[in-house]
N, C-alpha and C positions, 0 to 999 in steps of 0.2 A: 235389862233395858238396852244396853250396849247390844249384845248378838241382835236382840229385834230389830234396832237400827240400822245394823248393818246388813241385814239378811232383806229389809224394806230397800234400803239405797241401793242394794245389789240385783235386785230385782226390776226397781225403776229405773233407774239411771245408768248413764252410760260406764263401761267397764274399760280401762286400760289396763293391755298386759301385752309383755314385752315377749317379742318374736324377734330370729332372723329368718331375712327374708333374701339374705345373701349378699346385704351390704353393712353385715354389724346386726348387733342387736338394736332393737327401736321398739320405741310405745306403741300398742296400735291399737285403736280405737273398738271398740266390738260393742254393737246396739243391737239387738233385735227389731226387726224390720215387721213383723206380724204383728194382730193384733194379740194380746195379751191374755183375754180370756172370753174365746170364741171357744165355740161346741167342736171345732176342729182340731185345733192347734193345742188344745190340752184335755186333760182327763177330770172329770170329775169325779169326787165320791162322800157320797154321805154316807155316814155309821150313827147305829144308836141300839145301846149304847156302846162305850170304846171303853176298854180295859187300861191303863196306863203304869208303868212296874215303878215305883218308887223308892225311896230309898228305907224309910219307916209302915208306908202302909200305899195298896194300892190306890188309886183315885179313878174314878168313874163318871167323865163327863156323860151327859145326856145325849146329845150329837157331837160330834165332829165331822164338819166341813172340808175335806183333801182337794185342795188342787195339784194333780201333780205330783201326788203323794207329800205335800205337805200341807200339815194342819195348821190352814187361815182361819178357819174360825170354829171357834167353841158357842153353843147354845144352851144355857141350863133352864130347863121346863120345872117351874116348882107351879105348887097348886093354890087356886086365886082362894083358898078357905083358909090360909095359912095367916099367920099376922107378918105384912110388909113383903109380900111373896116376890117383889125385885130386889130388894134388901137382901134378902135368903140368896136369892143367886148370886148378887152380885160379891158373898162374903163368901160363898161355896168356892167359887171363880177364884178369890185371894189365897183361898186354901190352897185350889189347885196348883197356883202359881207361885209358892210357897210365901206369899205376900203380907201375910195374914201374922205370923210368930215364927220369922225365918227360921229360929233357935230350935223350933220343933222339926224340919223338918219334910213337913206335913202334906208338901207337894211333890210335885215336877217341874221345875221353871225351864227345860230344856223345850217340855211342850209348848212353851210361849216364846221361844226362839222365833217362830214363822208368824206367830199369830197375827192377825191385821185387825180381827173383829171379834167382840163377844158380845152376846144378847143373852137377857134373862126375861124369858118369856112366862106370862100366864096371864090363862085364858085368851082375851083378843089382845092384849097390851104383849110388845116386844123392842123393849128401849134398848139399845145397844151403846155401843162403844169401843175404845182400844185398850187392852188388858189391863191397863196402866191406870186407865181414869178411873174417878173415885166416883159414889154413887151419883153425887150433884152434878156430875157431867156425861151422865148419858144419855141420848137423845132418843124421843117418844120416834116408833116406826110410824111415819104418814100414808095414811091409804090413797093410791093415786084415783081413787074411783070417782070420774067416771073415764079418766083417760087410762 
């Protein structure tokens, strides 16, 4: 939870790091002036599915979302015949994050360093959230239609 903090702060907000600049060393501010995620200024990439090496056994999200070559968002597609088919993802997702039986192992938690989003989709339903939250706080995706 610490690295995601810090890797989200360091992304949003403003960064001081000490330069000289020929009068002593001093703080200096550094902000990114762009927009942040326009179709120019970074890369996108979707995969599906992503292979991931672990430490006991591989894990295989469904998509993975890369900004920039890092993975913001993870989406697990399980199938709506299943019993509690966002439940399944959302307990897959803990595995992934080794959130689930830290003692086992059973994940990557390095991959949730960047993460900002995860959805567990099926059929037309895709509630999301931040790796962290627990089932009772992920939010239903609203359809903007007709805007």
């Amino acid at each position: 939870m610490e690295a995601n903090q810090h890797v989200w702060q360091t992304m949003v907000q403003l960064i001081s790091v000490e330069q000289d600049l020929g009068k002593g060393r001093k703080g200096q501010t550094v902000q990114d002036h762009r927009p942040r995620l326009t179709q120019h200024n970074n890369q996108f990439l979707c995969t599906n599915p992503f292979k991931v090496e672990s430490v006991n056994q591989n894990i295989i999200p469904d998509i993975l979302l890369f900004v920039n070559g890092l993975p913001l968002g993870v989406i697990e597609c399980k199938s709506p015949y299943i019993t509690n088919p966002m439940e399944s993802g959302i307990n897959q997702r803990l595995r992934y994050a080794n959130l689930r039986r830290p003692e086992d192992n059973e994940g990557c938690e390095k991959l949730f360093y960047y993460n900002q989003t995860m959805i567990s989709t099926h059929r037309d339903k895709a509630p999301g959230g931040n790796h962290q939250f627990s089932p009772g706080h992920y939010l239903e995706w609203k359809d903007p239609y007709p805007l």
